[in-house]
mmCIF file as gemmi writes it, N, C-alpha and C atoms, coordinates in Angstrom:
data_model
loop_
_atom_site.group_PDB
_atom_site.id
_atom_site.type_symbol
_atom_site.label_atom_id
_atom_site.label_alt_id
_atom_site.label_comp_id
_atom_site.label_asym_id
_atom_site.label_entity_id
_atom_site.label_seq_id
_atom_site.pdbx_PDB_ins_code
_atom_site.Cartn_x
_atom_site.Cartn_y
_atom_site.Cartn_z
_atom_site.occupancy
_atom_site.B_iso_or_equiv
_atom_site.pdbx_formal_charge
_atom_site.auth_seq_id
_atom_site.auth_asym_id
_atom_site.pdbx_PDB_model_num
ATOM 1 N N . UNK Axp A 1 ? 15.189 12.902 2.086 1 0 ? 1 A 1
ATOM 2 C CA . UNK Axp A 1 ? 13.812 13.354 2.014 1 0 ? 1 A 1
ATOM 3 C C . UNK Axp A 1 ? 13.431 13.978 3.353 1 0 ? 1 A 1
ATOM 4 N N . UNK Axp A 2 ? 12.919 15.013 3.337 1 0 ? 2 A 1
ATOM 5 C CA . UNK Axp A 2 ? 12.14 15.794 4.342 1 0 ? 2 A 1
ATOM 6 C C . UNK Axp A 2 ? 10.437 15.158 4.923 1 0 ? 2 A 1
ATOM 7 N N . UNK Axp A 3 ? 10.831 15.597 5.914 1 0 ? 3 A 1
ATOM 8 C CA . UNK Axp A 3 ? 9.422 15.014 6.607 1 0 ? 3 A 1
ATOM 9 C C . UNK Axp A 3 ? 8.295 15.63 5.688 1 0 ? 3 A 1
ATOM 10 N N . UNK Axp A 4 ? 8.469 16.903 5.702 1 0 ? 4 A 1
ATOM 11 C CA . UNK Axp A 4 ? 7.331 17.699 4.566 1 0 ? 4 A 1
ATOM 12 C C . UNK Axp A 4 ? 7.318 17.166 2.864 1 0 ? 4 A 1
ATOM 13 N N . UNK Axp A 5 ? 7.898 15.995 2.739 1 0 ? 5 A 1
ATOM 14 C CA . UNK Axp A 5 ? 7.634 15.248 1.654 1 0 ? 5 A 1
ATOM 15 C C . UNK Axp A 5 ? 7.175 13.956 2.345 1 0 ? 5 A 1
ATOM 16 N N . UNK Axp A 6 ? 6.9 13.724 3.205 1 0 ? 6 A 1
ATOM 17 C CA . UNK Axp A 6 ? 6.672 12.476 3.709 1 0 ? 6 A 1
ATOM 18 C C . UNK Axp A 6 ? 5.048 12.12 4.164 1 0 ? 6 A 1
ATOM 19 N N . UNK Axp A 7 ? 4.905 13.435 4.797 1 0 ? 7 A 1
ATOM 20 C CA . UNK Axp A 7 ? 3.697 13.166 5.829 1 0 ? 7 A 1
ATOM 21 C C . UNK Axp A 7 ? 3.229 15.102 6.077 1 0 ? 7 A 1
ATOM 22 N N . UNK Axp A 8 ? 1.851 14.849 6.085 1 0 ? 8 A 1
ATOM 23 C CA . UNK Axp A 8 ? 0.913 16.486 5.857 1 0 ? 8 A 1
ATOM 24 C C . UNK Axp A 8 ? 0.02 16.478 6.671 1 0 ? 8 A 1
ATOM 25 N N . UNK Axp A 9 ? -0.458 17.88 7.05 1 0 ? 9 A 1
ATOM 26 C CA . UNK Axp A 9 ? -1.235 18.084 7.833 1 0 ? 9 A 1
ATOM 27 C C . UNK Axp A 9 ? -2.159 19.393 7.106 1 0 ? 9 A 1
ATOM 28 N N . UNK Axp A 10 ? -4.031 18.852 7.222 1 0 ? 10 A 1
ATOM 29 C CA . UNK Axp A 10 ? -4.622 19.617 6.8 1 0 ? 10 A 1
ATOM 30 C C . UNK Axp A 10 ? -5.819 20.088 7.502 1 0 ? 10 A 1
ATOM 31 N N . UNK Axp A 11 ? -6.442 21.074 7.94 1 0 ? 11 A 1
ATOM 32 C CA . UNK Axp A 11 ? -7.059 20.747 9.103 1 0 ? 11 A 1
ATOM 33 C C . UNK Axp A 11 ? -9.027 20.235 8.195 1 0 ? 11 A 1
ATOM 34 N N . UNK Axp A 12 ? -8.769 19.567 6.616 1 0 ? 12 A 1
ATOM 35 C CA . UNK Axp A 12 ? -9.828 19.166 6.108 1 0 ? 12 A 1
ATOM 36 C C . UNK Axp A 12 ? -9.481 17.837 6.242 1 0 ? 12 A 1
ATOM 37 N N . UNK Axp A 13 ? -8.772 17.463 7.169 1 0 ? 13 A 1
ATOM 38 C CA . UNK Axp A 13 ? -8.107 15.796 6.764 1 0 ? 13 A 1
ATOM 39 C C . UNK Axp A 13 ? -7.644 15.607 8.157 1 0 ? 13 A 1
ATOM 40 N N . UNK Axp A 14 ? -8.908 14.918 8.566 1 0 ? 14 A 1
ATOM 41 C CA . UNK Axp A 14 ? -8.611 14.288 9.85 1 0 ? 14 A 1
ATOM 42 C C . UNK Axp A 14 ? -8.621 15.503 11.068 1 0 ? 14 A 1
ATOM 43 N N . UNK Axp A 15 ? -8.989 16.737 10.44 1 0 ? 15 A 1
ATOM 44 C CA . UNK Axp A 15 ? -8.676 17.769 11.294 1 0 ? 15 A 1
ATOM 45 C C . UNK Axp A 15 ? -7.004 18.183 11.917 1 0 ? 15 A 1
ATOM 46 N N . UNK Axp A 16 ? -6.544 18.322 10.874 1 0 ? 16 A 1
ATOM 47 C CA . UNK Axp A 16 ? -5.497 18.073 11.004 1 0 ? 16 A 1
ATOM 48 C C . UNK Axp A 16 ? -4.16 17.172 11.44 1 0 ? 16 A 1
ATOM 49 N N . UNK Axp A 17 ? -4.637 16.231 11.611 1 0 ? 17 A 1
ATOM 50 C CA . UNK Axp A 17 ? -4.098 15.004 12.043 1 0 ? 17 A 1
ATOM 51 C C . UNK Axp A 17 ? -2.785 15.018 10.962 1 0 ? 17 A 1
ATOM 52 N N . UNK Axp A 18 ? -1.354 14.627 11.539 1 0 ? 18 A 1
ATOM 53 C CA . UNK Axp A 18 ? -0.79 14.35 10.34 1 0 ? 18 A 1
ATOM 54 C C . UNK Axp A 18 ? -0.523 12.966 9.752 1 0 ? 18 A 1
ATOM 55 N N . UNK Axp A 19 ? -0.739 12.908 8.736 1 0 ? 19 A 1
ATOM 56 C CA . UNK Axp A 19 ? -1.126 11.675 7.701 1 0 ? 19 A 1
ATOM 57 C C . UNK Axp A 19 ? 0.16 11.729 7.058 1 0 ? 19 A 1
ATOM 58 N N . UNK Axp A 20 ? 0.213 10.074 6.251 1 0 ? 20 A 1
ATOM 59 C CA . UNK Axp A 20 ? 1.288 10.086 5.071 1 0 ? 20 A 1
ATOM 60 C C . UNK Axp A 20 ? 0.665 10.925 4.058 1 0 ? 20 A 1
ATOM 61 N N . UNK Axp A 21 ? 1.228 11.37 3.136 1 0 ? 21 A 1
ATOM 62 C CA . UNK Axp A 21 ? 1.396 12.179 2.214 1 0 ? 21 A 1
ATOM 63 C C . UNK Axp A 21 ? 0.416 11.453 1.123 1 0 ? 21 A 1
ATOM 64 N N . UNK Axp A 22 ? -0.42 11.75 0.379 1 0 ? 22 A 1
ATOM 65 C CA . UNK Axp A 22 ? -1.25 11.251 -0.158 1 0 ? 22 A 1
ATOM 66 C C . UNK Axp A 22 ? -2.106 9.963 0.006 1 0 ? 22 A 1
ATOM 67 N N . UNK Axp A 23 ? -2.754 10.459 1.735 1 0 ? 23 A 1
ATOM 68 C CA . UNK Axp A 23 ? -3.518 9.173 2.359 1 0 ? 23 A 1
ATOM 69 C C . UNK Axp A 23 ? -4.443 10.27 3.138 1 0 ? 23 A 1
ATOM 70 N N . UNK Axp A 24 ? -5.003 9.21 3.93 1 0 ? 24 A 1
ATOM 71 C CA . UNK Axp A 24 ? -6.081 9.575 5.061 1 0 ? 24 A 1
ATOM 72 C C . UNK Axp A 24 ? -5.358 8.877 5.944 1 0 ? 24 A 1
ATOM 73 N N . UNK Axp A 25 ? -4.276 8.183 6.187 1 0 ? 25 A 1
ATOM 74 C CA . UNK Axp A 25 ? -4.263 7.194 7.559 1 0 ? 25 A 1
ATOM 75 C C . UNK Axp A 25 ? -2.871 8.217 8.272 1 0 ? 25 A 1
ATOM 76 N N . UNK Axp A 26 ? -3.195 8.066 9.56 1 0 ? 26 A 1
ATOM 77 C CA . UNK Axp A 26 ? -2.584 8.719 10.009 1 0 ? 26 A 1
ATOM 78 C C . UNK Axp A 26 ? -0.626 8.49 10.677 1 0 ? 26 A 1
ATOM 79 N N . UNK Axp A 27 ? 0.132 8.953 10.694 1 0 ? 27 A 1
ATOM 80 C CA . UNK Axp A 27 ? 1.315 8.315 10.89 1 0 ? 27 A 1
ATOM 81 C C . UNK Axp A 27 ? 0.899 7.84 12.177 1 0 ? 27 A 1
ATOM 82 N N . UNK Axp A 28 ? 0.665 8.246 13.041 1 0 ? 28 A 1
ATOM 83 C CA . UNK Axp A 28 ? 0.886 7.721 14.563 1 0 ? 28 A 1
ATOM 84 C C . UNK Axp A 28 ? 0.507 6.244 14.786 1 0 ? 28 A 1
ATOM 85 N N . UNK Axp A 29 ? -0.618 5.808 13.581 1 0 ? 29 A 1
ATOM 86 C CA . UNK Axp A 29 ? -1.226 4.61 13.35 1 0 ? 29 A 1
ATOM 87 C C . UNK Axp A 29 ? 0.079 3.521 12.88 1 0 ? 29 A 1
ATOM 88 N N . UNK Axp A 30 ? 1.307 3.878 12.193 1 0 ? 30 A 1
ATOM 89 C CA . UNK Axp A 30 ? 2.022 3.029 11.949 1 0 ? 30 A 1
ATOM 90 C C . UNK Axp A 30 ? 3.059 2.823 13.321 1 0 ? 30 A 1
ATOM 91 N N . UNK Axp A 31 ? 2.966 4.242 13.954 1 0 ? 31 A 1
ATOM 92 C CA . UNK Axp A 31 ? 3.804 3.756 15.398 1 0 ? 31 A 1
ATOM 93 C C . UNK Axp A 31 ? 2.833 3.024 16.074 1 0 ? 31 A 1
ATOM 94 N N . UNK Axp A 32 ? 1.67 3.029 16.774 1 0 ? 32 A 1
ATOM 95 C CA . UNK Axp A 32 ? 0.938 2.439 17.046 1 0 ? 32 A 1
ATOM 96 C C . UNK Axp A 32 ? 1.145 0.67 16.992 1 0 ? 32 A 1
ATOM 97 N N . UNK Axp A 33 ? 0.909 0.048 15.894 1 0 ? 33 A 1
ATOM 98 C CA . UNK Axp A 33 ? 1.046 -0.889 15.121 1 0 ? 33 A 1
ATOM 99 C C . UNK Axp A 33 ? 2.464 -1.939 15.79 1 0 ? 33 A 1
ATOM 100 N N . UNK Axp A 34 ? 3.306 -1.154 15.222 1 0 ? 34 A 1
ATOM 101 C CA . UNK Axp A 34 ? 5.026 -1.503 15.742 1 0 ? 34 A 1
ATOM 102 C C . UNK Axp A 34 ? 4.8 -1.708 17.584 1 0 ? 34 A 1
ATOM 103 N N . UNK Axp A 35 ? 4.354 -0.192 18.306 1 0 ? 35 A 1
ATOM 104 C CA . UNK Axp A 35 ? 4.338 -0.531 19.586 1 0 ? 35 A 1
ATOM 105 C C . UNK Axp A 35 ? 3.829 -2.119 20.249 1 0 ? 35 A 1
ATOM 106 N N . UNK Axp A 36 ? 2.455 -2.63 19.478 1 0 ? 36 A 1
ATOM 107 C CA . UNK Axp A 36 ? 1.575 -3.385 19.769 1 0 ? 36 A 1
ATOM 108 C C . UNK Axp A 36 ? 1.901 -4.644 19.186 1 0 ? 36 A 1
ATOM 109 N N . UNK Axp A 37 ? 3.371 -5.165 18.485 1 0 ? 37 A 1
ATOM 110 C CA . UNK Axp A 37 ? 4.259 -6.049 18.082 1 0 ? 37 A 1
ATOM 111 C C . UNK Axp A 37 ? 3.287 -6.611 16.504 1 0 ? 37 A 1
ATOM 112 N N . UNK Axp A 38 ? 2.702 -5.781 16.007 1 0 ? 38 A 1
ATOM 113 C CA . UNK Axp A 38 ? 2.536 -5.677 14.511 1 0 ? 38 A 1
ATOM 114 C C . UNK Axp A 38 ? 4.169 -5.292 13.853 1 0 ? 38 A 1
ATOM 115 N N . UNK Axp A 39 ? 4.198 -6.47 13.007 1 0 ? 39 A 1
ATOM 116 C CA . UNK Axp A 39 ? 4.635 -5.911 11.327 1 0 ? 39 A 1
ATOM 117 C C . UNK Axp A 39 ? 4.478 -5.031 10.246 1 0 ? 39 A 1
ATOM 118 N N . UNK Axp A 40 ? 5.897 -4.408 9.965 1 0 ? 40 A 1
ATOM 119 C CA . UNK Axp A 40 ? 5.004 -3.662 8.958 1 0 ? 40 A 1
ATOM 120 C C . UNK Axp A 40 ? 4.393 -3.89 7.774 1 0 ? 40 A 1
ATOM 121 N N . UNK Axp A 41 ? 4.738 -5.508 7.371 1 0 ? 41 A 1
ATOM 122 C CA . UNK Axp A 41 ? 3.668 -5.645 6.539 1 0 ? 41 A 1
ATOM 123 C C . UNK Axp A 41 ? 2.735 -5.851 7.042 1 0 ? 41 A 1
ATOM 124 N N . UNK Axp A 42 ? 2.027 -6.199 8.194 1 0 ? 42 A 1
ATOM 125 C CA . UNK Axp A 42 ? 0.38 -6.154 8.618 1 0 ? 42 A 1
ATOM 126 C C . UNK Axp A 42 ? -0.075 -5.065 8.822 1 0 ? 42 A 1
ATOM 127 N N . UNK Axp A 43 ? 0.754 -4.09 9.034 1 0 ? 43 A 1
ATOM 128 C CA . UNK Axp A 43 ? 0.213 -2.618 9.001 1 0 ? 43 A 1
ATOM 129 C C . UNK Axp A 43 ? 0.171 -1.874 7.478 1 0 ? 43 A 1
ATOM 130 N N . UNK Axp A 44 ? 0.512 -2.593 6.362 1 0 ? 44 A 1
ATOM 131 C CA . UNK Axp A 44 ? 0.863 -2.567 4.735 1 0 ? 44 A 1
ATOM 132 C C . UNK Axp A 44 ? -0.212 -2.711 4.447 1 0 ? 44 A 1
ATOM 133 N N . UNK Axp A 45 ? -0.915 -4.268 5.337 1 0 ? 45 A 1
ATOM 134 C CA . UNK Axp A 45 ? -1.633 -5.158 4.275 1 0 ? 45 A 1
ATOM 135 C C . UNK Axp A 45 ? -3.201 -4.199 5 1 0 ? 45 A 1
ATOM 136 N N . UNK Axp A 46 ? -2.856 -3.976 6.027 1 0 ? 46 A 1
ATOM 137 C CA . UNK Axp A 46 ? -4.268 -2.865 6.993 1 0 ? 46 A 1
ATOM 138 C C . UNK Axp A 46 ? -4.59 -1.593 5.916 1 0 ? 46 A 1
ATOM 139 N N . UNK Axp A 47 ? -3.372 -0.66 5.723 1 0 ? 47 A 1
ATOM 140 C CA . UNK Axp A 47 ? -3.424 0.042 4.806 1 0 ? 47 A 1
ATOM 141 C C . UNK Axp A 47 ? -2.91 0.369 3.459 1 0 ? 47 A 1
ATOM 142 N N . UNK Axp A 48 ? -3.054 -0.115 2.836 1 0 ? 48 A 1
ATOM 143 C CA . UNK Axp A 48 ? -2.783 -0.302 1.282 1 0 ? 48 A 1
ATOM 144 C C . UNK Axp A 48 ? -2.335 0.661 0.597 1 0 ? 48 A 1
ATOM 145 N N . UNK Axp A 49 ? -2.988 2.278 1.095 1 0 ? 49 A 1
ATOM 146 C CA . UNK Axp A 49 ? -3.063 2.989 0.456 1 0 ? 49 A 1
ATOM 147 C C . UNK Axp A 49 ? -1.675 3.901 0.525 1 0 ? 49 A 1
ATOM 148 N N . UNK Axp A 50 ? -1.023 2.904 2.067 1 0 ? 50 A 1
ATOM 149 C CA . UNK Axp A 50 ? 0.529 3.33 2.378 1 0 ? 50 A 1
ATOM 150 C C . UNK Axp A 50 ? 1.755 3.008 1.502 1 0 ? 50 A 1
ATOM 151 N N . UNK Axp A 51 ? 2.675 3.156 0.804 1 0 ? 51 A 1
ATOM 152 C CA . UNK Axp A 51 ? 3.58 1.869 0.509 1 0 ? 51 A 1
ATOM 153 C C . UNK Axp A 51 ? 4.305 1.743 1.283 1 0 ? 51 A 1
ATOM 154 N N . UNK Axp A 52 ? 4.938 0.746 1.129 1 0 ? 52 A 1
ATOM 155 C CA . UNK Axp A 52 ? 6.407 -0.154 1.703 1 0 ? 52 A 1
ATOM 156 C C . UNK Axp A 52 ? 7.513 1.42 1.396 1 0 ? 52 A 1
ATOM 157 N N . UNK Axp A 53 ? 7.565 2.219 0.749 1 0 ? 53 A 1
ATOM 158 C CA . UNK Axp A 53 ? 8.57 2.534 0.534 1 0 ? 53 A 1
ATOM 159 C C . UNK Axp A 53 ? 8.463 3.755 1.12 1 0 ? 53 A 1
ATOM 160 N N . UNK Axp A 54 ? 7.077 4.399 1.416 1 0 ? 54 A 1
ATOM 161 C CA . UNK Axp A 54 ? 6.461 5.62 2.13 1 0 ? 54 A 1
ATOM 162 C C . UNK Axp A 54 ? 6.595 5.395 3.933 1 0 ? 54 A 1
ATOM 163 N N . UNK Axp A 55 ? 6.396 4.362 4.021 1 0 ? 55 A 1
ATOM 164 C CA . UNK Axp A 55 ? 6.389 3.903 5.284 1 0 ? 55 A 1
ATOM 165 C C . UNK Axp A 55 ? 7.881 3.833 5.955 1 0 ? 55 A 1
ATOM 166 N N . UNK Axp A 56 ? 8.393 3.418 4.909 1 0 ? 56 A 1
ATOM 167 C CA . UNK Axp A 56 ? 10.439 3.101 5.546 1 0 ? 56 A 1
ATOM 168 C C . UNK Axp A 56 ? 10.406 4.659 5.521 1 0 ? 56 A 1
ATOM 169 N N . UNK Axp A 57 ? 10.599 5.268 4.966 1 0 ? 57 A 1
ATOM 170 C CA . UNK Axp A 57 ? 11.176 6.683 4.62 1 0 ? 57 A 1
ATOM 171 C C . UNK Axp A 57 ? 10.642 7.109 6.07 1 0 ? 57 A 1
ATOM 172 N N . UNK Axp A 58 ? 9.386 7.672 6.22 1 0 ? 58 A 1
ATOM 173 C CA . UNK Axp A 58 ? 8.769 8.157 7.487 1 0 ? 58 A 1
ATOM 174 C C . UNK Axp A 58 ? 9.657 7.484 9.178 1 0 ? 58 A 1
ATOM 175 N N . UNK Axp A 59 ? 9.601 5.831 8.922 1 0 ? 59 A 1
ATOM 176 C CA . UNK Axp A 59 ? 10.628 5.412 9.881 1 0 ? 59 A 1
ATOM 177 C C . UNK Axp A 59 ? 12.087 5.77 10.003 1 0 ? 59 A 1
ATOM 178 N N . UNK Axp A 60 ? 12.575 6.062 8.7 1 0 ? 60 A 1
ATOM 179 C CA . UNK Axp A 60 ? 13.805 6.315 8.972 1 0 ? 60 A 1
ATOM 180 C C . UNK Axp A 60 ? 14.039 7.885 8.967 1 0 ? 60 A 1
ATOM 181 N N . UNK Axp A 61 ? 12.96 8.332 8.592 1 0 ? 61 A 1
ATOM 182 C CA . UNK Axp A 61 ? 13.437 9.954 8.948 1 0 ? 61 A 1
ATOM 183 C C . UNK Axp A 61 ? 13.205 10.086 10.588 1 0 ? 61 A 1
ATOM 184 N N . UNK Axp A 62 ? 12.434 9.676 10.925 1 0 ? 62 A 1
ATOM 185 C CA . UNK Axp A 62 ? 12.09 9.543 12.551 1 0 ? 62 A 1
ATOM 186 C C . UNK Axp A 62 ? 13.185 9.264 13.705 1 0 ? 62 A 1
ATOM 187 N N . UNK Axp A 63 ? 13.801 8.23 12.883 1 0 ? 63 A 1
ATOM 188 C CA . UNK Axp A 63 ? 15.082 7.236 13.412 1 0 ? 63 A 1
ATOM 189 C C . UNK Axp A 63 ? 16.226 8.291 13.109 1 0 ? 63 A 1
ATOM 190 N N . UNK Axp A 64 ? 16.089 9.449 12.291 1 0 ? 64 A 1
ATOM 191 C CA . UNK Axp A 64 ? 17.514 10.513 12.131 1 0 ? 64 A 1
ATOM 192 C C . UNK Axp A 64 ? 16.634 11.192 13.054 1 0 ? 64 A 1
ATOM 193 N N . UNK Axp A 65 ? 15.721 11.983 13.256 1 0 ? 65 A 1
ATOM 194 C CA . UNK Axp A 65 ? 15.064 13.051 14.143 1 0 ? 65 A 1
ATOM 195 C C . UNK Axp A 65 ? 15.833 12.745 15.884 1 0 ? 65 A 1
ATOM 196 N N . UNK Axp A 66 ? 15.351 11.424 16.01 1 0 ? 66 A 1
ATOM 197 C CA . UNK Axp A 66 ? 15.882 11.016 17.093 1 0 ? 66 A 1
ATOM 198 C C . UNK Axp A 66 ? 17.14 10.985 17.82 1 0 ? 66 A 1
ATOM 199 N N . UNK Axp A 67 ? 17.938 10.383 16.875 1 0 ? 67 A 1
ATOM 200 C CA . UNK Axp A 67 ? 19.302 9.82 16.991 1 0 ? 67 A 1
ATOM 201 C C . UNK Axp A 67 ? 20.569 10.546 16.529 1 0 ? 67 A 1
ATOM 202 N N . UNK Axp A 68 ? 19.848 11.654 15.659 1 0 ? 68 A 1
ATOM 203 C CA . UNK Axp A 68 ? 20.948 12.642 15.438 1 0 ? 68 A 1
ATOM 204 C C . UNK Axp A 68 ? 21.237 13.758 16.623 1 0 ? 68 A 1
ATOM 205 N N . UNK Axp A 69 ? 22.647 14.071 16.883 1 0 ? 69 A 1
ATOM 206 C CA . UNK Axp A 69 ? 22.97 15.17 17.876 1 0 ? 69 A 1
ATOM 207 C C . UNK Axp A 69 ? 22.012 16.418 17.793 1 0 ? 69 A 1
ATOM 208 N N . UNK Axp A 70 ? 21.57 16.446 19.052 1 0 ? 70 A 1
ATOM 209 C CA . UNK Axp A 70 ? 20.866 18.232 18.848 1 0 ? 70 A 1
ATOM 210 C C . UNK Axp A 70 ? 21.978 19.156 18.228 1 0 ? 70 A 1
ATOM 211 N N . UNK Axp A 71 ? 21.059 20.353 17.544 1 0 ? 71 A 1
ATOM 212 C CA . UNK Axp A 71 ? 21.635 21.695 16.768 1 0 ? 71 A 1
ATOM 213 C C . UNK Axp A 71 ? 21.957 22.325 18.01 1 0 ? 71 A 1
ATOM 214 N N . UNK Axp A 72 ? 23.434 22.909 17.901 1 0 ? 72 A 1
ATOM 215 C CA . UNK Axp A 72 ? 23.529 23.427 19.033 1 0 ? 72 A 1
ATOM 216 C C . UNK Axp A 72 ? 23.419 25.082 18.629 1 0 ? 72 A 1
């Protein structure tokens, strides 16, 4: 899955802030969360409107963004 299935940016939504994909809450709010030694289920149970399964995806595409070799 592509980030552009994951998480959107609209500038009527949050002013463009990018959000999960059919929400208002913003991703940076789930890094946030993790930084500040929250769970991700307390950051689940904060926003509801996230799932468990929207939330892994976004982490683990993040976790390839990162950790994969630059395009040379």
């Amino acid at each position: 899955m592509s980030a552009s299935d994951l998480i959107t940016t609209d500038p009527e939504i949050l002013g463009g802030v990018p959000v999960f994909k059919g929400t208002r809450v913003p991703v940076k709010t789930l890094f946030e969360y993790l930084e500040n030694g929250y769970s991700l289920d307390e950051f689940l149970e904060c926003f509801p409107s996230v799932t468990r399964d929207l939330a892994g995806e976004v982490l683990e595409c993040s976790e390839q963004a990162l950790l994969s070799p630059a395009a040379s």
